[in-house]
One Martini backbone bead per residue (centre of mass of N, CA, C, O) as a GRO file, in nm:
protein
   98
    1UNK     BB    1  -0.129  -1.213  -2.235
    2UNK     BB    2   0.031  -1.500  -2.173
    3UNK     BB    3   0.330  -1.613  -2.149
    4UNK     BB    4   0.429  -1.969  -2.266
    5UNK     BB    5   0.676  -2.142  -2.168
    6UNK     BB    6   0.905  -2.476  -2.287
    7UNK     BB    7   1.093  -2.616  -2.184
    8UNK     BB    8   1.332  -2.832  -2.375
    9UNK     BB    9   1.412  -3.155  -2.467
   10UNK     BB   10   1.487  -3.299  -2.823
   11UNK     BB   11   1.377  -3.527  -3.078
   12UNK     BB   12   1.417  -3.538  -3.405
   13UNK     BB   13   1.269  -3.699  -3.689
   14UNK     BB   14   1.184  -3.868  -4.043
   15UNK     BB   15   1.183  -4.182  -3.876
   16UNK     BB   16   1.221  -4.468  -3.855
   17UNK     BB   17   1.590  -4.495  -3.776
   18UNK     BB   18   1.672  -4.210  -3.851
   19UNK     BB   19   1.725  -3.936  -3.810
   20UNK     BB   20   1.862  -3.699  -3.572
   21UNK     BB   21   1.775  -3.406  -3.366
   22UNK     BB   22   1.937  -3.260  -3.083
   23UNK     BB   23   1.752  -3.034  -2.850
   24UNK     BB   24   1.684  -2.673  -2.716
   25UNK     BB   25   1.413  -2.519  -2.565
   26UNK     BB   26   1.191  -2.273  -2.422
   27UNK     BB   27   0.993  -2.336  -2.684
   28UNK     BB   28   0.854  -2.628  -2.797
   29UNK     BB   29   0.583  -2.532  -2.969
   30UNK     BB   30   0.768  -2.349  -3.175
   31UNK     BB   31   1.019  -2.536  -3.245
   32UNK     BB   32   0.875  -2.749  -3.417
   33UNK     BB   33   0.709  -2.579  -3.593
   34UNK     BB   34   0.985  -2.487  -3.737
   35UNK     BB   35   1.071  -2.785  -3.830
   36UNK     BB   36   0.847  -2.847  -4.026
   37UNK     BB   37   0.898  -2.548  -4.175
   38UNK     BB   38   1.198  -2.544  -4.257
   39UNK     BB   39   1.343  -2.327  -4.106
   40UNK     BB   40   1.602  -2.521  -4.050
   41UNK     BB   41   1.874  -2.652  -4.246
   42UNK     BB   42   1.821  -2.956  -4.104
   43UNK     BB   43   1.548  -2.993  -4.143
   44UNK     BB   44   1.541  -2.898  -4.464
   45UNK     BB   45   1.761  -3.165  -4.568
   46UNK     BB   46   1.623  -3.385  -4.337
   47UNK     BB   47   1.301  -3.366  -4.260
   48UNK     BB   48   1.326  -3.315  -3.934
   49UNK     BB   49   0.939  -3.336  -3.794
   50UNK     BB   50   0.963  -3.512  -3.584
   51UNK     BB   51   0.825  -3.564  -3.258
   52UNK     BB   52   0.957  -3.843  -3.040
   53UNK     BB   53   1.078  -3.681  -2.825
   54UNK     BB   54   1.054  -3.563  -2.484
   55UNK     BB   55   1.175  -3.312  -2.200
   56UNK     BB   56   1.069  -3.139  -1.924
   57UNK     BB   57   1.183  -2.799  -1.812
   58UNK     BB   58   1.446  -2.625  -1.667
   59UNK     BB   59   1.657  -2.481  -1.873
   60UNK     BB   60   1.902  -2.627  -1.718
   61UNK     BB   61   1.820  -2.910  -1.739
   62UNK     BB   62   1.800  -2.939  -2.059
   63UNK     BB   63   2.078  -2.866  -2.106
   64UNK     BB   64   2.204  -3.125  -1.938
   65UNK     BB   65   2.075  -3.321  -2.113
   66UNK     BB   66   2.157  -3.265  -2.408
   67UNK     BB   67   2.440  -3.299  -2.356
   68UNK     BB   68   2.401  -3.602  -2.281
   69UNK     BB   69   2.286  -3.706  -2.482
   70UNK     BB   70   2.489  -3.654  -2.750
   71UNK     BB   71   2.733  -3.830  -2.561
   72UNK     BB   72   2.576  -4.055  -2.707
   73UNK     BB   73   2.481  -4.261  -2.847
   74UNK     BB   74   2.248  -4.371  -3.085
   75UNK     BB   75   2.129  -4.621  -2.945
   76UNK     BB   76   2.035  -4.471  -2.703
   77UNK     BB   77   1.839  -4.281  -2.842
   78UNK     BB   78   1.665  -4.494  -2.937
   79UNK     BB   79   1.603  -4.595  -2.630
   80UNK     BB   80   1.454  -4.360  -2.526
   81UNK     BB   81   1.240  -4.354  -2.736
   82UNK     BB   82   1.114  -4.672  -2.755
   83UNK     BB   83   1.047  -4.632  -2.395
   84UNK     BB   84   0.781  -4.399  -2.509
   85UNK     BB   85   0.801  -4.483  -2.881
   86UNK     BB   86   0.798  -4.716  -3.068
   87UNK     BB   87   0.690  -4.603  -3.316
   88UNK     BB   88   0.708  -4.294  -3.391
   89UNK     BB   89   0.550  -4.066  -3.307
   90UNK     BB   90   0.457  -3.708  -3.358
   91UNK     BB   91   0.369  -3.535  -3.061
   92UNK     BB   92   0.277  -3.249  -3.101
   93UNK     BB   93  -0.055  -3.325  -3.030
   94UNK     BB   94  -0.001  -3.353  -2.732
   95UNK     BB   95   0.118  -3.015  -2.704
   96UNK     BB   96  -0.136  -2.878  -2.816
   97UNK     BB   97  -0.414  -3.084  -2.805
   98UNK     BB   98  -0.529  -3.182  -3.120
   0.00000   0.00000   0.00000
């Protein structure tokens, strides 16, 4: 069985114009997957399991990205999301394939 690992940077949110939730990780569709389940302290204080944005790619570009996100303003991440999911859909099952 081979392992397929997902390096990507991502932002999760509880809804449209929610809480936002700015991360990477090596494996995008366990680390989802665990924020749903309310693995993580802040995902499961502010229900936020929706992936509404990622970008793929090697670990160190998702890490150099995160950082620039997170030192971005809150409007910049709204306006990431919304250029290429406007309405706030779930991500997830597009990562899945479900």
């Amino acid at each position: 069985m081979r392992d397929e690992r997902h390096p990507a940077v991502y932002i999760m949110s509880n809804r449209k114009d929610g809480v936002l939730y700015v991360g990477v990780t090596s494996d995008l569709i366990a680390r989802v997957w665990q924020h749903g389940q309310k693995q993580f302290g802040f995902s499961a204080r502010y229900r936020c399991d929706k992936l509404v944005w990622f970008e793929m790619g090697d670990m160190r570009a998702a890490i150099t990205r995160e950082k620039q996100i997170k030192a971005g303003s809150r409007a910049k991440k709204i306006a990431l999301i919304e250029a290429s999911n406007s309405d706030w859909r779930d991500l997830y099952n597009k990562l899945t394939g479900a």
